[in-house]
C-alpha positions as CSV (number, residue, x, y, z in Angstrom):
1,X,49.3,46.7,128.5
2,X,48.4,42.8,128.2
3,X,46.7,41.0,131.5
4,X,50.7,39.4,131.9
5,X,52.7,42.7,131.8
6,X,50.3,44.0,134.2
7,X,51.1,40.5,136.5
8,X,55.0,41.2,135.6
9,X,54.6,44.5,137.0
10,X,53.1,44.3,140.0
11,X,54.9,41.3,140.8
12,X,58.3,43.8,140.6
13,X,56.6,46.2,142.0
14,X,55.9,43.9,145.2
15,X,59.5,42.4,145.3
16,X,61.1,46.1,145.3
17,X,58.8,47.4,147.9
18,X,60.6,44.3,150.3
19,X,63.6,45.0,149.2
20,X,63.7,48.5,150.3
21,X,61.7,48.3,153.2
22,X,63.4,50.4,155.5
23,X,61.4,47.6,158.7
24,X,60.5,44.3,157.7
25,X,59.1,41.9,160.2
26,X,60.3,38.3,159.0
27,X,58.0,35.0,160.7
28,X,59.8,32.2,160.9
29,X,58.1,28.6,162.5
30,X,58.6,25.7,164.0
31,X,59.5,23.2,160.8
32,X,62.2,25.4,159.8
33,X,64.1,25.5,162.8
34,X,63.5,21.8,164.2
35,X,65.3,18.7,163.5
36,X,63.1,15.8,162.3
37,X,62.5,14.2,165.7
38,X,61.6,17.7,166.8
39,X,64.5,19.1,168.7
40,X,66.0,22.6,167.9
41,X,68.0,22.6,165.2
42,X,70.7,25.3,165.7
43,X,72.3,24.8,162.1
44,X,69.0,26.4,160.3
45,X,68.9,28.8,163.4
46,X,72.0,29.9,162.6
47,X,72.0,29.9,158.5
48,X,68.6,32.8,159.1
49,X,70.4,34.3,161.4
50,X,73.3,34.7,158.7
51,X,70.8,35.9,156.8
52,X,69.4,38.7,159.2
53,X,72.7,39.6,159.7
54,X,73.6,40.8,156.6
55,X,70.1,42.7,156.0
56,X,71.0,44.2,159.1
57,X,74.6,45.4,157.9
58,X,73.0,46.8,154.5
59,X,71.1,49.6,157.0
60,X,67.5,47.3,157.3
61,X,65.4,47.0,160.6
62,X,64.5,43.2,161.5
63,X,61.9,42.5,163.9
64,X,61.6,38.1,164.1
65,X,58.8,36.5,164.9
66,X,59.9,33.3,165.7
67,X,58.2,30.0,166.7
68,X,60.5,27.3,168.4
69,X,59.7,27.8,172.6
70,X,57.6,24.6,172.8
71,X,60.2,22.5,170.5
72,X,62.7,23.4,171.8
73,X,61.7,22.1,175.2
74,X,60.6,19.2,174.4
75,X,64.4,17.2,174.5
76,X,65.0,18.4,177.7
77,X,61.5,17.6,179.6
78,X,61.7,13.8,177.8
79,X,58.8,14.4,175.1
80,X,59.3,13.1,171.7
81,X,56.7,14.7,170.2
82,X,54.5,18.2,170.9
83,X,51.9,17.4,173.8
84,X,48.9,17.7,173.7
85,X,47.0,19.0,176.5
86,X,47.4,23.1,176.9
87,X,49.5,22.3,180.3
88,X,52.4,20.3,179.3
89,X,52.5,22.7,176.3
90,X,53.0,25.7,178.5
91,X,55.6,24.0,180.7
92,X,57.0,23.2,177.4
93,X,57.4,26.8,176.5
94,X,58.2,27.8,179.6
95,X,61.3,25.4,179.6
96,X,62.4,25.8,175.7
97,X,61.6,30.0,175.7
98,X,65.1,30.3,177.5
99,X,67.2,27.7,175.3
100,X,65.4,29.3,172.2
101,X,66.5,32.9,173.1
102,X,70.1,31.7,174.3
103,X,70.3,30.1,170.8
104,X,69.2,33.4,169.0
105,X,71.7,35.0,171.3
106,X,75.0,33.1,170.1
107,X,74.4,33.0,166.7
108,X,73.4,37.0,166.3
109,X,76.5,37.8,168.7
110,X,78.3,36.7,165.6
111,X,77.2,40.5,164.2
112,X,77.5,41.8,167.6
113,X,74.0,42.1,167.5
114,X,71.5,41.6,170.6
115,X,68.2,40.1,170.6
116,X,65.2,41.4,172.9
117,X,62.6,39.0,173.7
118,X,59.1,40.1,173.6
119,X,56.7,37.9,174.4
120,X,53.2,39.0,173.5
121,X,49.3,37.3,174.5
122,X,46.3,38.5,172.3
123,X,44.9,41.0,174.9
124,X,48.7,42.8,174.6
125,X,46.8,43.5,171.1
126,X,43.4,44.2,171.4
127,X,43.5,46.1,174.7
128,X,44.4,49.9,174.4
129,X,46.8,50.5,176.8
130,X,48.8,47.2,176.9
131,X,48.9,47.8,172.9
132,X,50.8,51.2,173.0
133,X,53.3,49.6,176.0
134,X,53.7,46.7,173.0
135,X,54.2,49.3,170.6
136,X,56.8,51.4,172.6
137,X,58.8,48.1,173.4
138,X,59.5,47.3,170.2
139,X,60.0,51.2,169.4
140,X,62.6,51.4,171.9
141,X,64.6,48.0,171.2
142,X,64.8,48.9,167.8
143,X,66.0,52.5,168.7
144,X,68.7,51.1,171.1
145,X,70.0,49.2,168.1
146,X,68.9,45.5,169.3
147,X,66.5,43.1,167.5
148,X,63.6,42.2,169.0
149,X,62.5,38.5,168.8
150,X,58.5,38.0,169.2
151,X,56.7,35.3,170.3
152,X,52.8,34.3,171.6
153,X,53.8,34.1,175.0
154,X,52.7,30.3,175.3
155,X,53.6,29.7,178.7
156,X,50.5,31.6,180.2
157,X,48.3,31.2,177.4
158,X,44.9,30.4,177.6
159,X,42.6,28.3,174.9
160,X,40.5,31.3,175.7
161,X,41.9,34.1,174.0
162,X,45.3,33.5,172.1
163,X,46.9,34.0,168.9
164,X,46.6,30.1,168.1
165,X,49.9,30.3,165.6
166,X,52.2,32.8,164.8
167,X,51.5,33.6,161.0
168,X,48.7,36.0,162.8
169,X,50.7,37.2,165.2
170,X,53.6,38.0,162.4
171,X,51.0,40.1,160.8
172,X,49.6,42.2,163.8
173,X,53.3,42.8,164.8
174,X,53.6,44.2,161.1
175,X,50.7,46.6,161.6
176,X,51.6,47.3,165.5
177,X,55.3,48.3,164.7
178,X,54.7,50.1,161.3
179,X,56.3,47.9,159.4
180,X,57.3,48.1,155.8
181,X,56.7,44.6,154.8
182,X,55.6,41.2,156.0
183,X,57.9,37.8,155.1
184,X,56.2,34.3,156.3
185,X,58.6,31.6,155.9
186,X,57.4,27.9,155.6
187,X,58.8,25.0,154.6
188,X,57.1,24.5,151.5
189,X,58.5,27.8,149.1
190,X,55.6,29.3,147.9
191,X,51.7,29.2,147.3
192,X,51.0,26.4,144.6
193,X,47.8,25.1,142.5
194,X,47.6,22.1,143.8
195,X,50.0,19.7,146.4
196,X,53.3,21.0,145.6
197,X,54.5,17.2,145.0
198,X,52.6,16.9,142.0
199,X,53.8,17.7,138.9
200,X,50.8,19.8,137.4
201,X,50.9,22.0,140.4
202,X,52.2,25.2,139.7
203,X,53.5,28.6,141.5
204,X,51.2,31.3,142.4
205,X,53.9,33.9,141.7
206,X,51.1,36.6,142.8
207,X,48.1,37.3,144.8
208,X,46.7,41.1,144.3
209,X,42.7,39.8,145.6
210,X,41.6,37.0,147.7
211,X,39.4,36.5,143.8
212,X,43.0,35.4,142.4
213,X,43.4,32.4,144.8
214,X,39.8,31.3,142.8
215,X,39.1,27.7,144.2
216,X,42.5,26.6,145.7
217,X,42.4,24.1,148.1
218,X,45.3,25.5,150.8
219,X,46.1,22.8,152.8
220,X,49.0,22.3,155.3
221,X,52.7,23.0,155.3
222,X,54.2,19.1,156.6
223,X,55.4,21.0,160.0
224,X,56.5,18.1,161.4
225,X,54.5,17.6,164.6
226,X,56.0,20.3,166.3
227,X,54.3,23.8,165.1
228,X,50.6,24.7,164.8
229,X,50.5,26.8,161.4
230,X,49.6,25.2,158.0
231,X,49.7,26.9,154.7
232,X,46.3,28.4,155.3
233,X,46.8,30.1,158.2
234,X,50.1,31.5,156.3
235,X,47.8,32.8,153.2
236,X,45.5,34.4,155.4
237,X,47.9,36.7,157.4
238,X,49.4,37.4,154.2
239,X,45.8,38.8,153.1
240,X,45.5,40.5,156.4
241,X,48.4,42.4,155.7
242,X,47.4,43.5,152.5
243,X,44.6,44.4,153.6
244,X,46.2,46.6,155.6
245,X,48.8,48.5,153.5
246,X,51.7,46.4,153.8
247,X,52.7,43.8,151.2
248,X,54.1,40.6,152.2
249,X,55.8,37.5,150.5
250,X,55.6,33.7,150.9
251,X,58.3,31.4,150.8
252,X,60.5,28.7,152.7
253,X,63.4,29.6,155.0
254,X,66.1,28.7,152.7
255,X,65.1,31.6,149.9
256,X,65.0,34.4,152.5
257,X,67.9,35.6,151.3
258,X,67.1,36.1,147.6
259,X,63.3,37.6,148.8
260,X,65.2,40.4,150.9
261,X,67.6,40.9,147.4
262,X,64.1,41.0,145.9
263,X,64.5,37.4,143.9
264,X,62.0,36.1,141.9
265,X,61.2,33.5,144.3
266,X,57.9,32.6,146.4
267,X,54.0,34.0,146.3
268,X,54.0,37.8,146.5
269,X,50.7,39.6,148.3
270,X,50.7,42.8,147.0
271,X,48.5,45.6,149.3
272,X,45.2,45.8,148.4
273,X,43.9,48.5,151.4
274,X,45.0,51.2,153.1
275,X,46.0,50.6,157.1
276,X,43.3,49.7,159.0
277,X,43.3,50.4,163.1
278,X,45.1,47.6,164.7
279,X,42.4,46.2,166.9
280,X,40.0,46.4,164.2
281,X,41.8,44.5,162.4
282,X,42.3,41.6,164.9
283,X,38.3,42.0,165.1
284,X,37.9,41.8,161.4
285,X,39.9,38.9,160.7
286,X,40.9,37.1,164.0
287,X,38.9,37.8,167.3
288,X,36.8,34.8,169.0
289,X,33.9,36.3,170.1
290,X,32.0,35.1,173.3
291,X,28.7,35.7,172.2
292,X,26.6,38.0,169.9
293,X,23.5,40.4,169.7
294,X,20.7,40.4,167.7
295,X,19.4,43.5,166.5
296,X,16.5,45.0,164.6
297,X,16.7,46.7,161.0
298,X,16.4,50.1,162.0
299,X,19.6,49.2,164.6
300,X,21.2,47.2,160.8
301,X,21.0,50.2,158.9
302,X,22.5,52.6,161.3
303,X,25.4,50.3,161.6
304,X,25.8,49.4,158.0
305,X,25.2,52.9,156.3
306,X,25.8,55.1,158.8
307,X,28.9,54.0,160.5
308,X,26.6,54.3,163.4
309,X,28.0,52.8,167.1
310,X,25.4,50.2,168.6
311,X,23.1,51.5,170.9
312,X,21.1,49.1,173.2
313,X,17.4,50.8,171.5
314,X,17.6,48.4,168.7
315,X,19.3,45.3,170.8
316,X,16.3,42.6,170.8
317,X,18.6,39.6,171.8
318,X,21.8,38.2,173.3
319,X,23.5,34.6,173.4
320,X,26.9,33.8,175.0
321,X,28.4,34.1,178.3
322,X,30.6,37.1,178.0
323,X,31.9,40.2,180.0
324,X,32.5,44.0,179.2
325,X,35.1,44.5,176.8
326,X,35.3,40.9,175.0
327,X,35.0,40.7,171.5
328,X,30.9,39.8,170.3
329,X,29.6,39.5,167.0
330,X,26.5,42.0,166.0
331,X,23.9,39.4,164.0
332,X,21.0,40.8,162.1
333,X,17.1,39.4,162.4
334,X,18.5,36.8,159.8
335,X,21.0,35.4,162.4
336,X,23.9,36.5,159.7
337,X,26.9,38.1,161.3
338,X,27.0,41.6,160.3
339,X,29.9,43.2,162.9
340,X,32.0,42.4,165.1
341,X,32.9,44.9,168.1
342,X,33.8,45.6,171.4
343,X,31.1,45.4,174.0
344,X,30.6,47.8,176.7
345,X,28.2,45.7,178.9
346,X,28.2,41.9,180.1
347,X,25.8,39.5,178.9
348,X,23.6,39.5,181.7
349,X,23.3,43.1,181.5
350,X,22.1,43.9,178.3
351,X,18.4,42.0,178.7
352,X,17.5,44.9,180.8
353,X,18.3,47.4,178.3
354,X,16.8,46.2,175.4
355,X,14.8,48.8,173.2
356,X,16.0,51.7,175.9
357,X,17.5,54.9,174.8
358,X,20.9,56.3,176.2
359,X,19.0,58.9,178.3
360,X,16.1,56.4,179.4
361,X,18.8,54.0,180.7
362,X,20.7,56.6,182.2
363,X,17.4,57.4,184.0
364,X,16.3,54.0,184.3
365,X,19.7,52.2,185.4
366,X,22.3,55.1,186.6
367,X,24.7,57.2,184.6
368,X,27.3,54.3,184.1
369,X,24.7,52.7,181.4
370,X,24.3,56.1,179.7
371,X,26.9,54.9,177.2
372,X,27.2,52.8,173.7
373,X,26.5,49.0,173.5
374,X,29.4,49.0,171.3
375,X,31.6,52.0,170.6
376,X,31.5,52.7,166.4
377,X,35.8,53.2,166.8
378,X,35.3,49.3,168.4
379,X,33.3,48.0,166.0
380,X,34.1,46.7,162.2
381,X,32.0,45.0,159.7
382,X,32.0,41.5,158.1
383,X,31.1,40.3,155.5
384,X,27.5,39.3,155.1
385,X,26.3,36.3,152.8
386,X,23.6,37.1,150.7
387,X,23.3,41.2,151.4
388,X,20.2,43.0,151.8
């Protein structure tokens, strides 16, 4: 089989597997559903809601993410454009949230179908228990026959900890809900070369390895002023996705339709891994950490070859001001980032535990430190530059 029959092929094989999937979670942003002095624009509201309607009909579960809160407050609070200070943004939310669900509602009572709202924050993801209440939300609206409609839940979000745009979140509500495939809709229609204006630029019809995007610049998507995701942050929870089992497509909002009839239309990401653990993923391709560890080779090896969790014996450093249960990174004697995990202890703990075993600190410090630094099941590796 040439190099392009194998392409051709895989390319199908991608475009059947989404449309089939039995639960697709389709991401839709800001530019497509805004007007061009950033109001919401119910007319493209309604003509993807068409659109999820008649998936819907044909026996399909649709779980939206959908951008548009902070937009679609704007009119009313007298902003012309998206602030930008993290408070006016959150009373932007909190005013447009309302008027964007009311809009979702009219238009999908048209297939007597009801939207739930879920509004999600990063820890909803990365924290056990507030991860399976997420999961059984979702579970349970789809079950009672409604769609649920996701969204970062901007109105109490912090700079902190958040999602930062809703291409991520899109792809850990795939993972989180079991989805069968991932659609990110832009308002450019797919992946190009180059600037999609210029003629020389051409269609990536398929990405099967981050090695096939070779030196591609990705730049933005044009969104307008009113959204927060460019075309990079669009590729990337593609990849995330397929690096997680699920294949996922590319493309603008007015070509939904032919990618759910499986179209020859937009970039296709076929899956590349199996599915990963949900926070490990976040970890591995999304966390901001509050700080890292240093740790000596003996400590490196474990992690690396072993699958070893973290223990505070081969700890020899900390920086960052952060508390038990943030995301850190693990560095090695070379300062490179080797892990990323969970940690068990604050910062200002840990100095007092350096190159102590679990039974000396128990001894030492009480049976609460007689634990991991970082748990191995809250821990994943990165890539490191250079290797050893």
């Amino acid at each position: 089989m040439s190099e392009q029959q194998s392409t051709d092929s895989g390319s199908i094989s991608v475009r059947t597997d989404i449309a089939t999937a039995r639960r697709i979670v389709i991401k839709v942003g800001s530019s497509s559903l805004t007007t061009l002095d950033g109001g919401l624009d119910e007319a493209k509201l309604i003509a993807l809601t068409d659109v999820i309607g008649a998936h819907r009909a044909a026996g399909h579960e649709v779980i939206l993410v959908s951008s548009g809160a902070i937009a679609a407050g704007l009119e009313p609070m007298g902003l012309n454009k998206r602030p930008g200070d993290l408070a006016t943004q959150q009373a932007a939310a909190g005013v447009g949230q309302g008027l964007l669900m009311a809009a979702y509602t009219r238009a999908l009572g048209r297939y007597d179908l009801v939207p739930g709202q879920v509004l999600l924050s990063a820890d909803d993801l990365i924290r056990r228990t507030r991860y399976k209440n997420a999961q059984r939300a979702i579970d349970k609206l789809l079950a009672l026959g409604t769609m649920p409609i996701v969204n970062e839940n901007d109105a109490v979000a912090t700079e902190e900890i958040r999602f930062g745009d809703n291409d991520r979140l899109a792809a850990l509500v795939a993972h989180l809900s079991h989805a069968d495939a991932l659609v990110l809709l832009s308002d450019v229609d797919a992946l190009y070369s180059g600037p999609p204006n210029l003629p020389e630029s051409v269609r990536i019809e398929q990405v099967s390895s981050i090695a096939d995007l070779g030196d591609i610049a990705i730049g933005g998507t044009g969104d307008a002023g009113t959204g927060t995701g460019g075309m990079a942050t669009k590729v990337e929870a593609a990849l995330m996705v397929a690096d997680s089992g699920i294949p996922a497509v590319l493309t603008s909002a007015d070509r939904v339709s032919g990618v759910l009839g499986g179209a020859h239309v937009g970039t296709w990401f076929s899956v590349t891994h199996k599915r990963r653990g949900t926070r490990l993923l976040w970890l591995r391709h999304l966390a901001r950490t509050f700080g890292s560890v240093t740790i000596d080779n003996g400590a490196e090896s474990a992690v690396l070859s072993r699958g070893t969790s973290l223990l505070a014996a081969g700890v020899t450093g900390v920086t960052g001001d952060f508390e038990a249960g943030d995301p850190i990174e693990i560095r090695n004697l070379d300062g490179e980032v080797i892990a990323r995990g969970m940690t068990n202890f604050s910062a200002h703990e840990l100095p007092a535990m350096f190159g102590f075993t679990t039974d000396e600190l128990g001894t030492r410090l009480g049976n609460d430190y007689r634990k991991e630094v970082i748990h191995r099941n809250d821990l994943v590796l990165t890539h490191v530059s250079g290797g050893r």
